[in-house]
C-alpha positions in Angstrom: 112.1 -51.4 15.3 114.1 -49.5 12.8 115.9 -49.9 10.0 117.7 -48.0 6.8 117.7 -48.7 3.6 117.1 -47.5 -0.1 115.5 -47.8 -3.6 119.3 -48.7 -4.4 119.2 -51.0 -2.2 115.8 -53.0 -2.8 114.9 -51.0 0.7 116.9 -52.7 3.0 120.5 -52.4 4.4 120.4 -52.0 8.1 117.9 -53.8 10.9 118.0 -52.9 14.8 117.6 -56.3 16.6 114.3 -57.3 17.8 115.1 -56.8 22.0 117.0 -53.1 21.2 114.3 -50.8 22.6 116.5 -48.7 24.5 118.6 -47.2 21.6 117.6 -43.8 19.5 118.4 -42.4 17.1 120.0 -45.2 15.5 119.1 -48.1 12.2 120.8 -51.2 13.5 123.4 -53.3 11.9 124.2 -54.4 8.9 121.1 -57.5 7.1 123.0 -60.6 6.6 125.0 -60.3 2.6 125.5 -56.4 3.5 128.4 -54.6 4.0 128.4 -50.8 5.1 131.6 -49.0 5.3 132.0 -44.9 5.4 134.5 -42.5 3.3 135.5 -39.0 4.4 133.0 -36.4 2.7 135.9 -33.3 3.3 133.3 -30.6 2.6 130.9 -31.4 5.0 133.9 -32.0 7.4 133.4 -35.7 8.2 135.9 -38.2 8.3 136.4 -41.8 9.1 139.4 -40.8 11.9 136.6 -38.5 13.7 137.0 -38.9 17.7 134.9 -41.1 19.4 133.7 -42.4 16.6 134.5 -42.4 13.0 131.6 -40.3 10.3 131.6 -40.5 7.1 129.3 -41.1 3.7 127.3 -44.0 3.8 128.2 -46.6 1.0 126.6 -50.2 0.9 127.5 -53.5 -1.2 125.9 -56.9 -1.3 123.5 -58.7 -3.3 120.6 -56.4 -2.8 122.5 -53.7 -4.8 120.6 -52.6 -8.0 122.7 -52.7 -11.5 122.1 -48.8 -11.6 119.8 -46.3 -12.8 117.4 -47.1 -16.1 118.8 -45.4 -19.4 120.6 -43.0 -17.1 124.5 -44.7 -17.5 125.9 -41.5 -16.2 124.3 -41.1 -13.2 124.9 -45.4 -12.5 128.4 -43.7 -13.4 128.2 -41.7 -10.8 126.8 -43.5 -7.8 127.7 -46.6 -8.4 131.2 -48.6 -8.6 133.1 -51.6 -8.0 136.2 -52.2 -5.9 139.2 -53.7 -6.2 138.2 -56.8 -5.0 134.8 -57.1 -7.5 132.2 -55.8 -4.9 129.8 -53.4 -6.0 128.9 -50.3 -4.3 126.5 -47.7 -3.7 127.2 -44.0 -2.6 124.5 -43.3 -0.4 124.6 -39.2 0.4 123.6 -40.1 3.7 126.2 -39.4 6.3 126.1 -41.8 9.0 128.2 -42.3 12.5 129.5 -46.1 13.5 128.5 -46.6 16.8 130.6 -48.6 19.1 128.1 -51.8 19.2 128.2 -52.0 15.1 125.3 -49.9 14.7 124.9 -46.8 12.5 123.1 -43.8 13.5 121.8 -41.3 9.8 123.2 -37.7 10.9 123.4 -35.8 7.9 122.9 -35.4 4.5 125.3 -34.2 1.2 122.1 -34.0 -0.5 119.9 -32.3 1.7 118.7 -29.4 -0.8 115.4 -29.4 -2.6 114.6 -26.9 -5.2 110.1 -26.0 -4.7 108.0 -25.3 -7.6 108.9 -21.6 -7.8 112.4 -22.3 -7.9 113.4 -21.3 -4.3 116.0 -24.1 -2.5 115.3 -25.0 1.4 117.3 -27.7 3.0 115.0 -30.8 4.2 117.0 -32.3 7.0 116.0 -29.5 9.9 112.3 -30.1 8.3 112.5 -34.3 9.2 114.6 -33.6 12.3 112.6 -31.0 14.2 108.9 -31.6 13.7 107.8 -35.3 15.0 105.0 -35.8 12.7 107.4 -36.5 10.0 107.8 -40.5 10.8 109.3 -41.4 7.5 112.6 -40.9 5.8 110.8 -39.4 2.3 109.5 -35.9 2.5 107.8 -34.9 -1.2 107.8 -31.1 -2.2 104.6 -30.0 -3.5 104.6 -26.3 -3.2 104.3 -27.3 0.1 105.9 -29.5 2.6 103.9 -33.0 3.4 104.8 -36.3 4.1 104.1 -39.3 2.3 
């Protein structure tokens, strides 16, 4: 079973049902009180009006959405924000695909780069994607790459 979900989000926003074994790939639906919608990130050339089906940033709203970040109101600034209609929402950096079931499936990342000790910058997504040993959605830099 999988699911998605962050610190932002008091860890969770998504959760495949209990009897879908079959799919890959992919976090589930939506928890009961969450909403997921996606927005066009232009740079990394994802849109909501993608064919088959739409891509875009991740953002989540319901009751499980943290106030912001501690002493850090320009950051909360920054990620967070409420709509028209009073919800609050969180801007994930995950890019995510809608499936056609309901479900979203993680595929990118707007902020995939990590700066090491030494000041180099390598990009973690290829890391998590291509060696199966990483099981977890958190990769720590150390001077070296391990898992937690």
């Amino acid at each position: 079973m999988q699911g998605y979900g962050l610190t932002e989000t008091c860890a969770q926003a998504t959760l495949m049902e209990l009897d879908d074994n079959l799919s890959t790939g992919r976090v589930g639906t939506p928890c009961q009180g969450v909403q997921i919608r996606l927005v066009n990130w232009e740079e990394g050339n994802y849109r909501v009006t993608d064919k088959p089906r739409p891509r875009g940033e991740i953002l989540i709203s319901g009751g499980n959405i943290t106030a912001g970040y501690f002493k850090q109101p320009e950051k909360t600034a920054e990620e967070y924000f409420v709509d028209d209609k009073g919800d609050r929402w969180f801007k994930s950096g995950d890019i995510g695909l809608m499936e056609e079931d309901g479900t979203l499936k993680i595929i990118d990342r707007k902020k995939d780069l990590v700066k090491l000790q030494f000041g180099e910058y390598v990009r973690y997504w290829p890391i998590r994607t291509q060696h199966p040993m990483i099981l977890t959605n958190h990769i720590s830099a150390w001077g070296r790459w391990r898992a937690c």
